[in-house]
C-alpha positions in Angstrom: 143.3 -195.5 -103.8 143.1 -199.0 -102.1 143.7 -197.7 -98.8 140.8 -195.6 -99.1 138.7 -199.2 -98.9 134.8 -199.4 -99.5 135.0 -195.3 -100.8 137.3 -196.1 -103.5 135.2 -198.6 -104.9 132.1 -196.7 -104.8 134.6 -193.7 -106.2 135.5 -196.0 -109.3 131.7 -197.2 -109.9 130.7 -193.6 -110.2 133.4 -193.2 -112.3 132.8 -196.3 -114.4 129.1 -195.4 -114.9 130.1 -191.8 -116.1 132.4 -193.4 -118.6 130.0 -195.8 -119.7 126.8 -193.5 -119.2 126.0 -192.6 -123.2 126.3 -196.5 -123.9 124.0 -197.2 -121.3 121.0 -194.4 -121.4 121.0 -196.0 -125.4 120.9 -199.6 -124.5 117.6 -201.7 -123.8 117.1 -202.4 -120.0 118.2 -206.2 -121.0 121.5 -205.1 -122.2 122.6 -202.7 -119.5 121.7 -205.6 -117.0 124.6 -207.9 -119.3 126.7 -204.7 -119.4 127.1 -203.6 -115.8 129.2 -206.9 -114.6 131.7 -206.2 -117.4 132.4 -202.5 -116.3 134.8 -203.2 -114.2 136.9 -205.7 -116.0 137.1 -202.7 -118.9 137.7 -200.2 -116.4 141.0 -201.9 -114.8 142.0 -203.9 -117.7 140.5 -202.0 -121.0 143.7 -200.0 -121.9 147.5 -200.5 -121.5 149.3 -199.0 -118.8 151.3 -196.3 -121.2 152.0 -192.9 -119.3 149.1 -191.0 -121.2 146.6 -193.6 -119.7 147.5 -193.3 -116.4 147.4 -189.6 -116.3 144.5 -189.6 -117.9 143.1 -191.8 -115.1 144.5 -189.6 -112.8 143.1 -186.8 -113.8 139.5 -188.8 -114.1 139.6 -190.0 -110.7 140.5 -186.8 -109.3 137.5 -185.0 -111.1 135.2 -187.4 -109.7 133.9 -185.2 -106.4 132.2 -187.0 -103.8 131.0 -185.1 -100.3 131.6 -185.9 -97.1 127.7 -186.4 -96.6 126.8 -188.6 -99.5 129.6 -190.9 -97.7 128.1 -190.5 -94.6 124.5 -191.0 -95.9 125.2 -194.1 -98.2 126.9 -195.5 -94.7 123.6 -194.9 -93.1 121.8 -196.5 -95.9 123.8 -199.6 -95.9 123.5 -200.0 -92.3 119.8 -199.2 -92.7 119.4 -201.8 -94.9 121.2 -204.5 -92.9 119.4 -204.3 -89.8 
């Protein structure tokens, strides 16, 4: 997962916001701003490391699909925005 570098982390915050994405849509705009920064500390640290958990990580990670092209235009966005 590391090795896949700035794609894995956008991997895991799609993944992270599906999780979380009930909690959010019925939380006050206030609350989600407090909320976001803590996503990731629950998504790495939230359960223990028991077989079941990692499978079921596994298995989440894998079902998140992400194309080739929304790769390639979030790259172009990013550069975009730092010129």
């Amino acid at each position: 997962m590391l090795q896949d570098g700035w794609k894995a982390i956008y991997k895991a915050s799609i993944l992270m916001l599906r999780d979380n994405d009930e909690r959010l849509r019925a939380s006050c705009f206030e609350m989600v701003l407090s909320q976001l920064p803590l996503l990731p500390q629950k998504f790495m640290f939230g359960e223990a490391e028991t077989p079941e958990n990692v499978k079921k990580f596994e298995d989440d990670w894998n079902s998140v699909k992400i194309s080739d092209q929304v790769f390639e235009r979030v790259t172009y966005e990013f550069e975009d925005s730092i010129l």
